[in-house]
C-alpha positions in Angstrom: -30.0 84.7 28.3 -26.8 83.8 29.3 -24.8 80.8 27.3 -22.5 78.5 29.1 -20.6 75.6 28.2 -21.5 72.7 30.7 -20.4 69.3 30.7 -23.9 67.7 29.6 -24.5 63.9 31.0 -21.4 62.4 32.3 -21.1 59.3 29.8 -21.0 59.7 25.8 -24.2 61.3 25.3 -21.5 63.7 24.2 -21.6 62.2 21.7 -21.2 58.7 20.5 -23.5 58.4 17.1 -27.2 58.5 17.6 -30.0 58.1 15.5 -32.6 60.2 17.4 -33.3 60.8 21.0 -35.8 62.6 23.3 -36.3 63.6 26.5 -39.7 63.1 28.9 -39.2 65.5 31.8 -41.5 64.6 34.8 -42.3 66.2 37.8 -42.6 63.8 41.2 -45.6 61.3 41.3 -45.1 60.2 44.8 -42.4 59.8 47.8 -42.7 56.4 49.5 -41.2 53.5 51.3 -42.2 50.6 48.6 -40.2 49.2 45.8 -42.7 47.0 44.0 -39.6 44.8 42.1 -36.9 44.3 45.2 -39.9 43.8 47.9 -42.9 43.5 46.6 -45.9 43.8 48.5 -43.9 44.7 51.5 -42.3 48.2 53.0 -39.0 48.8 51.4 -35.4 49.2 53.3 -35.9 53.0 52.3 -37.5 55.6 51.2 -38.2 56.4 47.2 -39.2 59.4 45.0 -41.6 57.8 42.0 -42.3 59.1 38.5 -44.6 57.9 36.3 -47.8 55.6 35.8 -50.1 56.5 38.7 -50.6 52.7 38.7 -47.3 52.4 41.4 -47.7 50.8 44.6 -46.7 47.9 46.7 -46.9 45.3 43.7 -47.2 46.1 40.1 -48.3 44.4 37.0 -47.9 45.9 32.9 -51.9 45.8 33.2 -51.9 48.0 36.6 -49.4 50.5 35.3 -50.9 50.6 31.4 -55.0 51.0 33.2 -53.9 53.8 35.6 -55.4 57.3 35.2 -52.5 58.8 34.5 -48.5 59.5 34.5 -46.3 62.1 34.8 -44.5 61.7 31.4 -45.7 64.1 29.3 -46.6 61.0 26.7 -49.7 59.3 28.2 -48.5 56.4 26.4 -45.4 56.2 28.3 -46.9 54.3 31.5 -43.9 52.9 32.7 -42.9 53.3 36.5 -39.3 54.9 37.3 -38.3 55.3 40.9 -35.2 55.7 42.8 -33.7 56.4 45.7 -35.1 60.1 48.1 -32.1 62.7 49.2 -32.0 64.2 52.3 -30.8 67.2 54.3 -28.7 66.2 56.8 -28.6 68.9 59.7 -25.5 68.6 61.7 -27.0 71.1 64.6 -30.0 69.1 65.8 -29.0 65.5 64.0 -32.1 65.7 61.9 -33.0 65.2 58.5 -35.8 66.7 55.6 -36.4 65.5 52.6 -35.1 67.6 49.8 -38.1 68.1 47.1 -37.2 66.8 43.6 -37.1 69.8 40.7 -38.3 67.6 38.1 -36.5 64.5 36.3 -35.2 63.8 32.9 -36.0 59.8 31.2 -34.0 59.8 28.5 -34.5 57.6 24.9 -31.6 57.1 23.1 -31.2 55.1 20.0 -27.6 53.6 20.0 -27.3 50.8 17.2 -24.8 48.4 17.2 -21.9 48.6 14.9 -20.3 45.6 14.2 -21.1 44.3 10.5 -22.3 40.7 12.2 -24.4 42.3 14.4 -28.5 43.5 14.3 -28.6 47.3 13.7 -32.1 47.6 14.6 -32.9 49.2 18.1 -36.2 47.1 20.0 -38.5 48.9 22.4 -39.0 47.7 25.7 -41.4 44.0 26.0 -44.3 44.9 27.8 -43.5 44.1 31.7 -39.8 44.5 31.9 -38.1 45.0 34.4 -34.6 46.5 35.6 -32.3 48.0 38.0 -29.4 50.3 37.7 -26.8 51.1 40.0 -26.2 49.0 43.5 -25.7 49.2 47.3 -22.3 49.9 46.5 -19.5 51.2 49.6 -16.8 51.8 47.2 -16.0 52.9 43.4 -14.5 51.0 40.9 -13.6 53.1 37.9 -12.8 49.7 35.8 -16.4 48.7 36.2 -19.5 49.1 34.3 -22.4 49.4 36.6 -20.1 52.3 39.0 -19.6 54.4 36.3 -23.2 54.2 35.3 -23.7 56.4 38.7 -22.4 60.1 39.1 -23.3 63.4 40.1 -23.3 67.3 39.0 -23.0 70.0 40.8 -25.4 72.4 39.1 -24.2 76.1 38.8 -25.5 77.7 35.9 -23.6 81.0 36.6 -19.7 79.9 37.7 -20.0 76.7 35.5 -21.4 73.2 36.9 -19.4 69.8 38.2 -19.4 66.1 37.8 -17.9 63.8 40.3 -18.0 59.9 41.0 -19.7 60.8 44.5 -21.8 63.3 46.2 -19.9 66.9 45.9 -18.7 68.0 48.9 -19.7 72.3 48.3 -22.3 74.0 47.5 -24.3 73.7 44.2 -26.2 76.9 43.7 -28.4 75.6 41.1 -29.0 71.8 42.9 -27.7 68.5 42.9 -28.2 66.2 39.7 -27.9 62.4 40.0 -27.6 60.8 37.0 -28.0 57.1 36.1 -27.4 55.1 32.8 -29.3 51.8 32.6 -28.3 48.6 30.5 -29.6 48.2 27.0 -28.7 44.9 26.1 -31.6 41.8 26.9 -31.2 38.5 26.9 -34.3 37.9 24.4 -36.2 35.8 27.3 -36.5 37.1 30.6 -38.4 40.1 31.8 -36.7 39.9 35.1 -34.3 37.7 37.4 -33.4 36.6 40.7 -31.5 39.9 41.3 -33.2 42.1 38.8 -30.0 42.4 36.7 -28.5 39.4 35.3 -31.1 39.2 32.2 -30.1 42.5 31.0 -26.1 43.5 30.5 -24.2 47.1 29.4 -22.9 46.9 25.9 -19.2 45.7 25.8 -17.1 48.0 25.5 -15.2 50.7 27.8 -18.3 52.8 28.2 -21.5 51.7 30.0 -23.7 53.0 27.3 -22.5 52.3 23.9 -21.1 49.4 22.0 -22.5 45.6 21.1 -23.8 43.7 22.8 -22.5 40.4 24.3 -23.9 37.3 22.9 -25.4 36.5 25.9 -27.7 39.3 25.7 -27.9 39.7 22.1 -31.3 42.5 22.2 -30.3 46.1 21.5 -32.8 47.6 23.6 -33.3 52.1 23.6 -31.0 53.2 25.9 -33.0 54.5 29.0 -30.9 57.5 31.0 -32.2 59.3 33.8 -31.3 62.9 35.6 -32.8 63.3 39.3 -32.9 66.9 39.9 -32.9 67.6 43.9 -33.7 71.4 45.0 -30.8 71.3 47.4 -30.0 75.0 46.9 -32.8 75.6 49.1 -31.3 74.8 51.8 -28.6 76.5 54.0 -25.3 74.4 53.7 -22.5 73.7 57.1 -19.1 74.6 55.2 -16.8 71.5 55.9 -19.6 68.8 56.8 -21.7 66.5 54.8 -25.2 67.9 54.4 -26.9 65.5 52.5 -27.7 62.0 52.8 -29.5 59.1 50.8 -32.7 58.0 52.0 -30.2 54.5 52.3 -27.9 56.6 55.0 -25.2 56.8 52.5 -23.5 60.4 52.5 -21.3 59.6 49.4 -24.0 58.7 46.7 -22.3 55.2 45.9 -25.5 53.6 47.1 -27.6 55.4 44.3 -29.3 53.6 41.9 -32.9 53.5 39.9 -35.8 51.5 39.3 -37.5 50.7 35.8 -40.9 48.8 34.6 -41.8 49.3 31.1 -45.3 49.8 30.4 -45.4 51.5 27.3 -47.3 51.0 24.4 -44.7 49.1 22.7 -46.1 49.6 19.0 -45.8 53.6 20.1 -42.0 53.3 21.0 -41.1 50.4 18.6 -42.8 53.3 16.1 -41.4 56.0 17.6 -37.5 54.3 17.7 -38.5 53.6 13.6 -39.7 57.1 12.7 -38.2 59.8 14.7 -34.9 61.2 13.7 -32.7 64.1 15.3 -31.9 65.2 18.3 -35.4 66.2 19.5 -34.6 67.0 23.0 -38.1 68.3 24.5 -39.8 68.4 21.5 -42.0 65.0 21.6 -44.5 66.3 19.6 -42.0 66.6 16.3 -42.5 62.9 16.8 -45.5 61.7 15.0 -45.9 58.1 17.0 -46.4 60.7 20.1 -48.4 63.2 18.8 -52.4 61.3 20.2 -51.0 60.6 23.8 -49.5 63.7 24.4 -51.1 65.8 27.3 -49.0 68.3 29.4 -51.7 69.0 31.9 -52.4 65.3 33.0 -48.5 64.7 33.0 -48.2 67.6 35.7 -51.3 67.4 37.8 -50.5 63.5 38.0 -50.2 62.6 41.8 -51.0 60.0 44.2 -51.3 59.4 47.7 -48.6 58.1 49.8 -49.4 54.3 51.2 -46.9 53.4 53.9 -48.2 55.3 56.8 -45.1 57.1 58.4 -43.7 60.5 58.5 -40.9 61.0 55.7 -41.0 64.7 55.2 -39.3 65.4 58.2 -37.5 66.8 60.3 -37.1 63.5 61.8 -34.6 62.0 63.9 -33.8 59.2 62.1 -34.0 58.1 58.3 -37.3 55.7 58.1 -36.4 51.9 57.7 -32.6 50.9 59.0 -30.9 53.0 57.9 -28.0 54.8 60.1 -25.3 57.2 59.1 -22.8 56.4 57.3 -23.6 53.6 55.4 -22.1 50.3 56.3 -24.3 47.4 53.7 -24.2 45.6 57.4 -26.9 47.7 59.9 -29.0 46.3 62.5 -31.4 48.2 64.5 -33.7 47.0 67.7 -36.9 47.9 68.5 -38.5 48.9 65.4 -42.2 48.1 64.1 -42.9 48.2 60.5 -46.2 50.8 59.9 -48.8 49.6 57.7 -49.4 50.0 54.4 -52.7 51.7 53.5 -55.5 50.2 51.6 -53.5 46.9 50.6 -54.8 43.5 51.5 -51.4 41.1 50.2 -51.2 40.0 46.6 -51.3 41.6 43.3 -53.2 45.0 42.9 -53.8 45.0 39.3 -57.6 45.1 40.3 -57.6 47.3 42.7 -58.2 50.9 42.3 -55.1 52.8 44.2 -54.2 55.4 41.7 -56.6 58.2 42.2 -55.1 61.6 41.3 -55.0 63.2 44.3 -52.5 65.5 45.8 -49.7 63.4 48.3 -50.1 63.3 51.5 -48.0 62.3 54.2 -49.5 60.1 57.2 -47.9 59.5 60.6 -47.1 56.4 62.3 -45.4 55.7 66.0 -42.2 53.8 64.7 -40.1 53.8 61.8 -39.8 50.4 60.0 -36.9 47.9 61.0 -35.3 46.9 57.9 -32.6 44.6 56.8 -29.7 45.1 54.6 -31.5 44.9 50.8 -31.8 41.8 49.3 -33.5 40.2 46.7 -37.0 39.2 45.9 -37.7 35.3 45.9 -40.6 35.7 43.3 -39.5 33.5 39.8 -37.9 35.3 37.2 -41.0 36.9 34.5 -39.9 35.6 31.0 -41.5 36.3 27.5 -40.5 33.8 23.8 -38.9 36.0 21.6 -38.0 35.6 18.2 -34.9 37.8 17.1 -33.0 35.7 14.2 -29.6 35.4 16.0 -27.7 32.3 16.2 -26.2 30.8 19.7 -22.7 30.8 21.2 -20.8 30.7 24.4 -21.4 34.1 26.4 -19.3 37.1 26.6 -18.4 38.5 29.3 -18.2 42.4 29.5 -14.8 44.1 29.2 -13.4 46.0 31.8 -14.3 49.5 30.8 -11.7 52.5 31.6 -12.6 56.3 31.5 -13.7 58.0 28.6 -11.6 59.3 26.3 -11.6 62.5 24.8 -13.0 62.1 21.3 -16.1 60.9 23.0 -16.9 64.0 24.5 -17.8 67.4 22.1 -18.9 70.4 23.1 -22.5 71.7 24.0 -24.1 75.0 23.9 -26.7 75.4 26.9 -29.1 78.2 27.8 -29.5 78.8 31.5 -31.7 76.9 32.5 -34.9 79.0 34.1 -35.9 78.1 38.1 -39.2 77.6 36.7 -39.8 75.3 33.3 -41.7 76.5 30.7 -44.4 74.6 28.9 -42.5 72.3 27.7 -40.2 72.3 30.7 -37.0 72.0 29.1 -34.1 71.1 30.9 -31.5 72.9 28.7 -31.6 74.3 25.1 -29.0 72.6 23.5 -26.9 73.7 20.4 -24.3 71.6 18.7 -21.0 73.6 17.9 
């Protein structure tokens, strides 16, 4: 098999110190118009492709996700929901657009400790019921901030050597389009969400969005959570000079991508997992004791559910479902547009109801796309949990303005091609440390 050198995960997974990591690769649970955390109960601005607990829908609870029948991580115990936002094919002939199937996607669990001699060195699991976003509606790119350099994008090519960029690449990527995302892994000890689904969690000070301490203000070192979307766009046949593919939010650079996190884990399996498991164990979840009962690779890849939003978002379709025109502006309006029903849900929360029966997706039609206005957020109060973590108080610090990387916190990888097909344990890349 061919080896390559490729630039693996834009930020310092290359490699600031780690204690142990691992990697749950998932194939796609659902597409869908519904983001149970920004619009809850409701049909979302735009379309999403969902992994995880087969317990997603329009609302969501830790009970719903934890009872579902399944997820696709290949740790059952992992329950969590992950979502973020569907790619398109944009084609410039007809003005149409298809939705471009996902390959798999990487969750990644990193254990970054802090360093600083005053600070905690232990690394906390997720509470039970948290919340989080990562990434924004963003229309440009700040290279001094955080949260945009969380966000970029490789252009796969296995062969001729792959690319990263801050925005959607403007060629051909023989081997597909990977968006990557890094979330924020410091919490503020109390609340499991907030008004905007941010402000309770922060990225570590620092120049780099996913290592360093953590401010005061959020003084939880939480595992750091990084994700790799893998879309199949090499399947489809690319207008030299144009831009073929779009964001289910209209957005043809990729500054509006982002993703969508609730944890429902077993926390004593991760907070057992984070305490046991050392190395760099890539794939290889079952070299981790904690994991060992709740793994099931059949269930993970068999896990699907039904779409609920009844409207066509396969495609071709004239326009993107929701409002949302090309280019992205943050400021559409559109006229005559009905919102299409969601199926089986009556209003409120579903943690009783059953609406995760493994069944393959299936796309329903409706007469009208949804009418949708620029994404806000929701009104619901802010979930919050008492914690005890042994720090003492002080005034907040605010994060530093990050710059770029520097060199000595990148090293280079070995990777084996990766196959078009995974094997069992669907490995993204076999990785070898020079």
């Amino acid at each position: 098999m061919l080896l390559h050198i490729l630039n693996f995960a834009f930020f310092s997974l290359l490699f600031v110190p780690t204690n142990a990591w691992w990697i749950l690769a998932h194939d796609s649970l659902t597409q869908d118009r519904l983001d149970p955390i920004v619009t809850p109960g409701e049909v979302a601005y735009h379309v999403h492709n969902v992994i995880g607990s087969s317990g997603f829908g329009p609302t969501v609870s830790t009970e719903s996700l934890q009872d579902a029948n399944c997820t696709t991580a290949p740790v059952q115990a992992d329950k969590s929901a992950y979502w973020a936002p569907q790619l398109y094919h944009h084609d410039h002939e007809n003005g149409t657009f298809t939705l471009v199937p996902i390959q798999y996607v990487q969750t990644y669990y990193l254990q970054r400790p802090q360093s600083s001699a005053d600070k905690s060195q232990e690394v906390k699991a997720f509470p039970a019921g948290l919340r989080m976003l990562a990434g924004a509606l963003r229309t440009s790119y700040n290279a001094s901030n955080q949260e945009d350099r969380a966000v970029n994008f490789v252009c796969l090519d296995y062969d001729g050597g792959s690319s990263q960029s801050d925005q959607l690449p403007d060629k051909s990527c023989p081997d597909g389009l990977r968006a990557q995302v890094v979330f924020p892994s410091c919490w503020d000890s109390v609340n499991l969400d907030s008004e905007d689904h941010k402000s309770h969690m922060s990225y570590p000070l620092g120049t780099v969005p996913d290592s360093g301490d953590c401010p005061d203000s959020h003084p939880v070192k939480v595992i750091q959570l990084f994700h790799e979307w893998i879309f199949e766009t090499n399947k489809f046949e690319l207008e030299p000079g144009v831009k073929d593919f779009v964001f289910a939010t209209g957005d043809e650079t990729g500054l509006t991508f982002h993703a969508d996190f609730v944890s429902a884990w077993d926390v004593d399996v991760l907070q057992a997992a984070i305490d046991q498991c050392t190395g760099s164990l890539f794939n290889g979840v079952e070299n981790c004791p904690p994991f060992v009962a709740s793994i099931d690779e059949e269930i993970a890849k068999s896990c699907k559910i039904a779409r609920r939003v009844e409207e066509e978002i396969d495609g071709p379709l004239t326009v993107l479902p929701g409002c949302n025109p090309v280019p992205y502006t943050g400021e559409a309006t559109c006229e005559n547009l009905t919102t299409p029903a969601i199926k089986d849900y009556t209003g409120g929360d579903e943690s009783a109801q059953p609406t995760d029966s493994a069944v393959s997706t299936v796309a329903t039609s409706a007469s009208a796309s949804s009418a949708t206005p620029a994404a806000s957020t929701s009104s619901d109060p802010p979930l919050s949990v008492s914690v005890s973590i042994g720090v003492t108080t002080s005034p907040p610090v605010l994060l530093a303005s990050t710059a770029s990387p520097t060199a000595s916190e990148t090293s280079s990888w070995t990777c084996s091609k990766m196959q078009k097909k995974r094997t069992k344990k669907r490995h993204h890349a076999i990785l070898q440390h020079h």
